[in-house]
C-alpha positions, -999 to 999 in steps of 0.1 A, spaced: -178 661 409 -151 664 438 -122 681 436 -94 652 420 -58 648 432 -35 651 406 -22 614 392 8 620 394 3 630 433 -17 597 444 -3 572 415 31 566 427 27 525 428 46 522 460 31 514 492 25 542 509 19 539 551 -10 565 553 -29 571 584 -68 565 586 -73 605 586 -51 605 558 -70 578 539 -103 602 550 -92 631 532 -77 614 505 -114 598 501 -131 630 502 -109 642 472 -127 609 451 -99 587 456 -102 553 471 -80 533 493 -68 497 487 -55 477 513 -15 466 496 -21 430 513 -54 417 504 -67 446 476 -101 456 491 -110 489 487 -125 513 510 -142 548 498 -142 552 538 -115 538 546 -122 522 583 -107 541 612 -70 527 626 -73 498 596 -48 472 602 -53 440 578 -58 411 597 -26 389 582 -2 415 584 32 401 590 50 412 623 72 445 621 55 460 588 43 492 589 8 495 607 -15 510 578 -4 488 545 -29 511 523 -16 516 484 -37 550 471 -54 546 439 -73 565 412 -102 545 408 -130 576 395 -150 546 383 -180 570 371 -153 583 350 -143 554 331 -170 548 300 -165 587 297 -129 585 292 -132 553 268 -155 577 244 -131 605 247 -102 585 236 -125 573 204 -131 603 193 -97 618 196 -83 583 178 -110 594 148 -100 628 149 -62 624 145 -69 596 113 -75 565 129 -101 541 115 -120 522 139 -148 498 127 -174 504 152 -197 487 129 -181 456 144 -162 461 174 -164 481 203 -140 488 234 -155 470 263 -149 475 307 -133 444 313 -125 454 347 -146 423 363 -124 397 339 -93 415 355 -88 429 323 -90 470 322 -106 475 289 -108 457 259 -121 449 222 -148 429 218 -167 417 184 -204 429 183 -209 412 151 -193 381 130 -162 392 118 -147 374 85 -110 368 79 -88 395 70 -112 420 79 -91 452 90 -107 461 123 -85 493 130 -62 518 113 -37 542 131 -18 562 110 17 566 118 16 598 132 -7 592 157 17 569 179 39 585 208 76 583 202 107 602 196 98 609 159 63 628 170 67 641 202 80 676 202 107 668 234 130 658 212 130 689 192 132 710 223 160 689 239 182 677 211 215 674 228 196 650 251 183 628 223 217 631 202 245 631 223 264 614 255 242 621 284 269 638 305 297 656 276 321 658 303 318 621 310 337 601 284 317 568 293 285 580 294 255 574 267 228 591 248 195 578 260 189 545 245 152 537 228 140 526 266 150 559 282 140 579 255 109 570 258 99 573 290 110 610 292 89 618 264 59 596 280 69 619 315 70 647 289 35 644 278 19 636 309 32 667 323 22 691 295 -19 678 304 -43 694 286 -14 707 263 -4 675 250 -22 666 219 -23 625 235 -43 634 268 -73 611 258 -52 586 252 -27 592 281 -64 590 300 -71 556 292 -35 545 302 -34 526 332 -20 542 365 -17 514 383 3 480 375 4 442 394 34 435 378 57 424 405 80 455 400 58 467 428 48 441 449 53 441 488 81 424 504 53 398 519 39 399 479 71 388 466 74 364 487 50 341 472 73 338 442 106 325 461 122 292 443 108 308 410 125 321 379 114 357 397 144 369 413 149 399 425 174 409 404 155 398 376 124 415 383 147 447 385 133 473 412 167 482 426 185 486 390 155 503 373 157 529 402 190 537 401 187 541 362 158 564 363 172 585 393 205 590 370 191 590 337 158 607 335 151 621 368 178 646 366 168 657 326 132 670 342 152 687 376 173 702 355 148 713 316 119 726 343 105 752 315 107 727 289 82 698 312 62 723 331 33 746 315 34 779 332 10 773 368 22 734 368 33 723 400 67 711 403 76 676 414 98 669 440 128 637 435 106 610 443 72 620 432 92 626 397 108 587 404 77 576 411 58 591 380 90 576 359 84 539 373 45 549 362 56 553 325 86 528 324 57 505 334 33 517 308 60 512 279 71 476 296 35 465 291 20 484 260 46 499 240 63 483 205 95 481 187 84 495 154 96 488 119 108 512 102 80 517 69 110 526 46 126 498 58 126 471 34 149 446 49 139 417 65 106 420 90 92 398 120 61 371 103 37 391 127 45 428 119 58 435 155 90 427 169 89 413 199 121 417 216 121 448 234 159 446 241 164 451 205 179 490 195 146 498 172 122 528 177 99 520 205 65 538 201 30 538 220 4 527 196 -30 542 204 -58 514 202 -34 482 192 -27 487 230 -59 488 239 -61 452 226 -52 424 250 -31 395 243 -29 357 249 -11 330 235 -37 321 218 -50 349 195 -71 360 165 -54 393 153 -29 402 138 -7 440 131 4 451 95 31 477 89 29 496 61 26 536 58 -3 531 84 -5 503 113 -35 478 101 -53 456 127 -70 423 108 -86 394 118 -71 359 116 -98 337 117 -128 329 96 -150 321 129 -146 354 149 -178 353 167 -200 383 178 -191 390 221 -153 373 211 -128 396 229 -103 403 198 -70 395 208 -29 403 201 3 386 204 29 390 226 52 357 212 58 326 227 69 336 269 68 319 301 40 329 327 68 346 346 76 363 322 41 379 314 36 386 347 69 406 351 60 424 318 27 429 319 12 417 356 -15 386 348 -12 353 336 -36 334 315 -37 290 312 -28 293 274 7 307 285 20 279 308 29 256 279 58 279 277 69 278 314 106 273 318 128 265 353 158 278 357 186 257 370 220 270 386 253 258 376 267 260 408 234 232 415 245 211 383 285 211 397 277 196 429 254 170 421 278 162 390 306 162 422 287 139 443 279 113 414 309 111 402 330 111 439 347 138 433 355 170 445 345 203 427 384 209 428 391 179 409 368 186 384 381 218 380 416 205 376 406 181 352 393 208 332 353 207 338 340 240 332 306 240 341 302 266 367 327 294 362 327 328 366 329 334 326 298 318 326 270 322 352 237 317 326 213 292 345 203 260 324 167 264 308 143 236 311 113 237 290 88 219 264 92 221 229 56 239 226 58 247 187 41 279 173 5 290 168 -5 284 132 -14 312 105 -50 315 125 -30 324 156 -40 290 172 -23 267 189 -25 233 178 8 217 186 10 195 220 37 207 243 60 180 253 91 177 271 117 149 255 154 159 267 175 190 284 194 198 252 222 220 264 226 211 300 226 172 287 250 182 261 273 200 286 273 167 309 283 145 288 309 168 275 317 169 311 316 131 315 337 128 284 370 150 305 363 128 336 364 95 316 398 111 302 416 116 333 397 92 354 384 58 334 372 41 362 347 64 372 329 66 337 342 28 329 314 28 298 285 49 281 264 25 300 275 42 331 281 77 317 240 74 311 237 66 340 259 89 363 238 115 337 206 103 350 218 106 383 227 141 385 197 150 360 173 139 391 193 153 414 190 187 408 155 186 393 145 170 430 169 196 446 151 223 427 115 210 433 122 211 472 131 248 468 94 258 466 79 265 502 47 250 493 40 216 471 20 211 438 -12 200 462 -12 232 485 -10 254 454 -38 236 436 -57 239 468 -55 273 471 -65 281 437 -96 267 441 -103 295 475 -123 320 460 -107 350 485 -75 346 474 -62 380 465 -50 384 429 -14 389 436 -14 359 454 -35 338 429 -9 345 403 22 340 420 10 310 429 1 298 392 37 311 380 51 288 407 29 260 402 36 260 364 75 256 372 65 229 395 45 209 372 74 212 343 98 201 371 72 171 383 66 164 343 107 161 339 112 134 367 88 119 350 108 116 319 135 107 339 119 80 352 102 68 317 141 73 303 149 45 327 125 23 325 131 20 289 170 10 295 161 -12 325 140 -31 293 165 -28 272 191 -47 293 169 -71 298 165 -80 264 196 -81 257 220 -115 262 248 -115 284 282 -111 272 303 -145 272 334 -148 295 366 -152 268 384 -186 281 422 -178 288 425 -215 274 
């Protein structure tokens, strides 16, 4: 087997503008090459390779360096079962086994190899066995860390919070290597990620008009927190993260490695509940919101699972983590799968990089205020000013939250199914704000909203204004994305940015819609209706 480059070395997720003899010698170690624009991979990476759609004024070799040992792979999937057995886990191999999913774009994965019955507990992993401040030893070696304000001298500064924590002690272990008692499971952990957190410039791009901002996808603020906040723990505790004949990383290799494990925790890690907990818990045993100021831990196998909206397991807390089935019809080759909760397709793909059909029920637009304010302006005939005076607060600088569209999609039922249709019926709060709105302007200005007739209808108005406004933000239309889903080249980045967008467009087509149906169903109304009589003045 060749000599291997470190992971940390070659992993770093950014792309990286290597030069053709770089990419040689990089192969030679038994790393391949993938081209950052259209994912191909080279194990001889073509001499001077410049992709063919490369956008003017990039760099000239776009090449992203990956591990990809791909004799390795089953090897590394039967060390990590062993090691799971060894440190208590329970793992009915009678029924399930983990499965390559790489050709489904899926890493790996659990699939049945026999009919399992409902309730059945697939897997066991027993508390101790998951990665998080309570089990690692960093903690114990770093306590003021952990404990205290980050900086002692700086009366605003923090400890760590459940996030952070985390992904020094994930850096932590990855370090130590053999020495950490997770390295078969820290082998079977990803070291690559398409979540858009890093995406090219030309990548990103693909997403523009959608809920995807920048700022929301977060690759300027996540840097800045792990340069201050965990970069500077390792630079400065170098006998605590390094065995003796480590190599030292440099700055950005160690910001790089960070992003590596922020990523892992963003797209397999859990809030836990706390087993002497008795208060309150989530339905589903997990709690979802990773926000939330609970221990975060990495759960060897549950991860291993993959999730949909759509699923047919479910976790049970208790003194050990139980994995059971949902459904009486759990058929032999069924991949067994979690639950993430009920999220948009953006926002699986800027938490855990793919997108699945079953998810786009939940798709949500986001609409400015600053978008709602001027079309309310421009219905009404007056300025933002006025509205201002009058005392129409809909785009301030208090409040800057977009309005949400989206369906009411229900939940899946107890079998993890979903069985409710997703439909879209009104715009509850940014309706409820306009005709608060409407309400001021009929106050100070009766003419303009002379009846609720006409409030309706100046509420119409603006609705498909800024839903029309918002559709023509999109560089491409509902056709040309459905067109180019159906090329079977399109590179994988692409093909999902272009199903987030087209979701959002198809929620914003399916809302005009409404619009339009909302109408029609007044138009019929007034028509049914008999005219009013003129009072004689006689």
């Amino acid at each position: 087997m060749p000599n291997r480059i470190p992971d940390f070395q070659i992993a770093n997720f950014l792309t990286t503008n290597t030069t053709a003899l770089q990419l040689t010698q990089l192969s030679a170690a038994g790393v391949e090459s993938e081209c950052s624009i259209c994912h191909n991979s080279y194990a001889d990476p073509p001499q001077n390779y410049v992709h063919p759609d490369l956008p003017e004024g990039e760099d000239e070799y776009p090449v992203q360096i990956r591990n990809r040992d791909m004799g390795d792979f089953k090897a590394a999937t039967d060390r990590f079962l062993d090691w799971f057995k060894s440190v208590g886990g329970e793992f009915r191999d009678d029924l399930v086994e983990i499965r390559d999913l790489r050709s489904q774009g899926a890493g790996r994965g659990i699939v049945a190899t026999k009919d399992i019955p409902q309730d059945c507990t697939i897997f066991t992993i027993p508390r101790s066995a998951i990665i998080n401040v309570e089990t690692s030893d960093l903690p114990k070696k770093l306590p003021k860390i952990f404990e205290t304000a980050f900086e002692e001298e700086d009366e605003d500064s923090e400890p760590l919070d459940p996030w952070e924590s985390l992904i020094l002690i994930m850096v932590y272990e990855h370090l130590q290597g053999e020495a950490s008692r997770w390295k078969p499971y820290l082998d079977v952990l990803p070291t690559t990620f398409d979540t858009p957190m890093f995406w090219s410039e030309a990548e990103l791009r693909e997403l523009n008009a959608t809920v995807l901002t920048q700022e929301k996808i977060g690759k300027q603020a996540s840097d800045e927190k792990l340069r201050s906040r965990i970069v500077p723990v390792v630079l400065q505790n170098p006998s605590v993260f390094y065995p003796a004949g480590r190599d030292h990383l440099n700055e950005e290799e160690l910001l790089s490695l960070a992003h590596r494990m922020g990523s892992t925790i963003m797209a397999y890690a859990f809030d836990l509940d706390n087993k002497e907990d008795d208060s309150e818990e989530e339905e589903d045993g997990w709690v979802v919101d990773k926000d939330a100021q609970t221990t975060l831990g990495m759960v060897p196998m549950a991860d291993i699972l993959n999730a949909n909206a759509d699923f047919n397991a479910h976790v049970n807390h208790g003194d050990s983590l139980e994995v059971t089935s949902l459904r009486p019809d759990v058929k032999a080759g069924t991949e067994i799968l979690n639950y993430y909760g009920a999220m948009p397709s953006s926002e699986v793909l800027r938490r855990y990089g793919y997108v699945t059909p079953e998810y786009r029920r939940y798709d949500e637009v986001e609409v400015s205020r600053e978008a709602v304010a001027k079309a309310l302006a421009t219905a009404t005939g007056l300025s933002p000013s006025d509205l201002a005076a009058m005392g129409v607060e809909i785009d301030t600088e208090e409040n800057e939250e977009p309005f949400i569209i989206e369906r009411e999609s229900g939940a899946p039922n107890e079998e993890g199914r979903l069985v409710e249709e997703a439909k879209l019926s009104e715009f509850p709060e940014l309706e409820e704000e306009l005709r608060d709105a409407l309400k001021i302007i009929k106050k100070h200005k009766p003419e303009t909203v002379a009846d609720k007739r006409k409030r309706d209808e100046i509420a119409n108005t603006v609705l498909k204004q800024i839903l029309t406004d918002k559709l023509a933000e999109f560089p491409t239309s509902v056709q040309e994305d459905k067109a180019l889903l159906q090329k079977s080249d399109l590179a994988n980045r692409h093909r999902m940015a272009v199903e987030v967008r087209l979701g959002e467009k198809l929620l914003l087509e399916e809302s005009l819609a409404m619009l339009r149906k909302r109408g029609a169903a007044v138009g019929k109304e007034d028509e049914g209706r008999p005219a009013k009589r003129m009072k004689s003045r006689a």
